[in-house]
N, C-alpha and C positions, 0 to 999 in steps of 0.2 A: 782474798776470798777463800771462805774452807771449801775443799776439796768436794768433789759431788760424793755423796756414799753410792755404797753400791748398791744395785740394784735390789730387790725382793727376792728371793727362791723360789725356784717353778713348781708349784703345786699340783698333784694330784687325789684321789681318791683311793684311798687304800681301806680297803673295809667298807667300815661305818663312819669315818674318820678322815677330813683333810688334812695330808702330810705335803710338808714345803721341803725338798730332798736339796743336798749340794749337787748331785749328778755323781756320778763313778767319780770315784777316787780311791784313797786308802781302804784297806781292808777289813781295820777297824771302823764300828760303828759305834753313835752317838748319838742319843735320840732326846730333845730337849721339851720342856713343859713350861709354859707360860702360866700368868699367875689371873687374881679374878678378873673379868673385864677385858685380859687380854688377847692376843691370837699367835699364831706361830711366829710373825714379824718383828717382834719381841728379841727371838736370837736371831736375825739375819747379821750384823756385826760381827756375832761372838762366832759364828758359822764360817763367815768368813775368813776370821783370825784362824779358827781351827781345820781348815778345809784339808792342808795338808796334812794334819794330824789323824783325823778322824774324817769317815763319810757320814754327815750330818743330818738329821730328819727332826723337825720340829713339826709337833701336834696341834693340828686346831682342837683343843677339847670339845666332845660333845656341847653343838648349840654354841661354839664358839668359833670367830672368822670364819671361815667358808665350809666347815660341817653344819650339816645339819642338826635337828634336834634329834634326840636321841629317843627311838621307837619306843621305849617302855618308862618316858620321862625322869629317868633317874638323874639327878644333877648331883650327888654325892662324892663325897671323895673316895669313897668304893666304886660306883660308877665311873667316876673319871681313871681311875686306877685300872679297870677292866679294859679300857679302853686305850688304854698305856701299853697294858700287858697284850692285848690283842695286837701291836705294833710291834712289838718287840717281839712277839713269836715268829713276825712275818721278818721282820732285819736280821733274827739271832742277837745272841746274847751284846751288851753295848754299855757303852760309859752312857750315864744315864743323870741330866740335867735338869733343875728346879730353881723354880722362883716361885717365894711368895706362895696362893696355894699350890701351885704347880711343886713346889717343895714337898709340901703334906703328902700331896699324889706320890711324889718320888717314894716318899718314905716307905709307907703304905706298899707299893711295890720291890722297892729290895728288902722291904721284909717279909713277904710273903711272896716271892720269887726271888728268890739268891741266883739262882742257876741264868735269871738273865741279867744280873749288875753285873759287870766288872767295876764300876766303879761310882761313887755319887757325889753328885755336885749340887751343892746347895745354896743358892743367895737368895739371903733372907726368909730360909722356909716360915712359913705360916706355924707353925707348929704351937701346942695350947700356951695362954698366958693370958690370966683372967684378970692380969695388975689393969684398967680402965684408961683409956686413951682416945684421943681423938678420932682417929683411922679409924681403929677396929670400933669404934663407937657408933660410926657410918655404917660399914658394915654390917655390924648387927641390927641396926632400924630397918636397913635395908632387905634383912633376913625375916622382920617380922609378916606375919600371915597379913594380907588385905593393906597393911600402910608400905609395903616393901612391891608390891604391883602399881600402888599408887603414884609413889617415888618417883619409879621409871618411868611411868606414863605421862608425868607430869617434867620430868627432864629431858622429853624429846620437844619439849616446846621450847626449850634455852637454843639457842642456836651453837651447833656441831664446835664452829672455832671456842667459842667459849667454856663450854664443856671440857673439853680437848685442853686449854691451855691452863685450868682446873685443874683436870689430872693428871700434867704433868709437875704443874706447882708442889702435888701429893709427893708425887713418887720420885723426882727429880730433886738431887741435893740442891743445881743450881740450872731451872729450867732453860737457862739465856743459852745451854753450851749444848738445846738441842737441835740439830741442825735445820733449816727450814723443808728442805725436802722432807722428811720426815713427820714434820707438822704439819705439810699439805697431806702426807700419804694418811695421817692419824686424821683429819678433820673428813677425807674422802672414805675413809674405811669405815666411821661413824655413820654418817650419813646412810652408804649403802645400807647399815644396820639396822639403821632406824623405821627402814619399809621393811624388814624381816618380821612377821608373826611372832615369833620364838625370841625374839629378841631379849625382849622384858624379863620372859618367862629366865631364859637362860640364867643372865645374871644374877637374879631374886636368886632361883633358885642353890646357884654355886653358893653366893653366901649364905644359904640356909647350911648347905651341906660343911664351911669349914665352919661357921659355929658352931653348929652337931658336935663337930670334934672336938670341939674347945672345953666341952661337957663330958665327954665319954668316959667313962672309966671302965676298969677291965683289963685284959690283954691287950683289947684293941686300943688302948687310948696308944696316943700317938708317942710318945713319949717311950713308952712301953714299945712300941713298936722299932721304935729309931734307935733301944737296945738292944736290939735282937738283929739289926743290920749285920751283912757279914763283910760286905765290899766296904772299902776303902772309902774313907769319907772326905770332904774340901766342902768348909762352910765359909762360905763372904758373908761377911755383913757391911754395910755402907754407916759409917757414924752419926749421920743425919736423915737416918730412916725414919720416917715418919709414921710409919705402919706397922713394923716389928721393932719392939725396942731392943738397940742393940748389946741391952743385957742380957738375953737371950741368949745370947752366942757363946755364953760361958754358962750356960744350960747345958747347948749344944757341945759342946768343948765334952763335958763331963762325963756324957750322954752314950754318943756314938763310940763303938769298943774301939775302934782303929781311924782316927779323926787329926786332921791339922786345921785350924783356924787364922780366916785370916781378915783382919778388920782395916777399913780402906775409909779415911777420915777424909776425904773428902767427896765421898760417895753417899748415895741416897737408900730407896727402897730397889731401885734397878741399875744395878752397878754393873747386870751384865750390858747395857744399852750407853750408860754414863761412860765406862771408860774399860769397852771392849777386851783393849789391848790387857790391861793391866788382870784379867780375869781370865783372858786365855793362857798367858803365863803362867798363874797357878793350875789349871784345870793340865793342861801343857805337862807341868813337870809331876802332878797323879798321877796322869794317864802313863807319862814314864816309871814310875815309881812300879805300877800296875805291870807293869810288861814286865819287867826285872822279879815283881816277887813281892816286892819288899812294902810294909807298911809305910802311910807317911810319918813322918817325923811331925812333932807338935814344936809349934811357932807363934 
């Protein structure tokens, strides 16, 4: 029988913004971002792995798990980035965590707040690549005006479990190795969702806002952005990502000034969820890297 996981982290309301904290611990902070769709329960593994490393705070973004919708409805990656940085003013400066869009957000914040990264962690960011795919193809319908409200409204009538074992088939290299606790807590967290107003909106709108970026150009485009990082970088990528292709990653590689990569072949779109351990390890020897000084070495 596998092992029960551990529990969820105790959440609070910090701001505008539910944060799921480890409790006191180390000195160093860590503050982690989930991707579209998702909620702070996302890192509870990798949280755990890291407890004694770092004291860990995982974000419900705006309109996502247990925040609320956000006052002036911005669902952007600017927006969700304000709301990042509004966290990290209150922890101080922190090794700072992404997946997916919650990557983009990352970016987007150590480049235009240095002074709160020490360090960034990225699996699977979101970041632009207009090559057409299946995921991001979702995605995008899902982005559009009027059929993207539709979408949602018409996918609360599928029932939760089936949903749920959906989007794990998405984002999961191989969904069998997710534990069932897990997929009870994933069908019950839907559910509750599903009676939230904001719901719909939520989603729709997150995917409007990484499209947005997918488009941008300028200074702001992301790419552009993620050159201008100054913190130390760590990119996962899962070889069986189904939502960033993981050519990407020698994008990435290129990209970030001070970067080590590390691609996990039998991992998915959430390799922090897939296989914890294996993600703490590298994030683990950054965040040492980071204390000592020193750049990572490329791998």
């Amino acid at each position: 029988m596998t092992a029960e996981p551990v529990p969820h982290w105790p959440g609070r309301m910090i701001g505008s913004v539910h944060v799921r904290s480890t409790g006191q611990g180390p000195g160093e902070q860590a503050v982690f971002v989930h991707g579209l769709a998702g909620s702070a329960t996302n890192w509870t593994d990798l949280m755990d792995e890291l407890k004694d490393t770092v004291t860990g705070h995982a974000i419900d973004l705006p309109g996502a798990g247990f925040s609320p919708a956000p006052a002036d409805g911005d669902y952007s990656v600017a927006g969700h980035a304000r709301a990042v940085i509004g966290l990290m003013e209150h922890t101080g400066p922190a090794h700072l965590f992404g997946n997916s869009l919650g990557g983009a957000v990352a970016v987007r914040v150590a480049a235009g707040r240095p002074d709160l990264v020490r360090s960034l962690t990225l699996v699977s960011p979101a970041l632009p690549d207009l090559l057409p795919r299946y995921g991001p193809a979702r995605v995008a319908a899902a982005a559009l005006p009027v059929l993207g409200e539709w979408m949602a409204n018409r996918l609360r009538l599928v029932p939760a479990e089936y949903r749920v074992n959906a989007s794990m088939a998405m984002v999961w290299a191989d969904a069998a190795g997710l534990h069932p606790v897990r997929l009870r807590d994933a069908v019950d967290e839907l559910r509750r969702r599903d009676d939230l107003p904001h719901s719909a909106t939520a989603v729709t709108g997150s995917a409007r806002g990484i499209v947005a970026e997918y488009f941008r150009r300028g200074e702001r485009n992301l790419w552009r952005q993620a050159a201008k990082v100054k913190a130390p970088a760590l990119i996962v990528h899962g070889r069986h990502d189904r939502l960033v292709r993981p050519a990407m990653a020698a994008k990435a590689y290129r990209t970030f000034p001070q970067v080590r990569l590390v691609l996990l072949p039998t991992a998915g779109h959430v390799a922090m969820m897939e296989m914890p351990q294996v993600v703490a390890a590298e994030a683990r020897r950054l965040i040492g890297e980071t204390r000592l000084g020193n750049a990572p070495l490329a791998s």
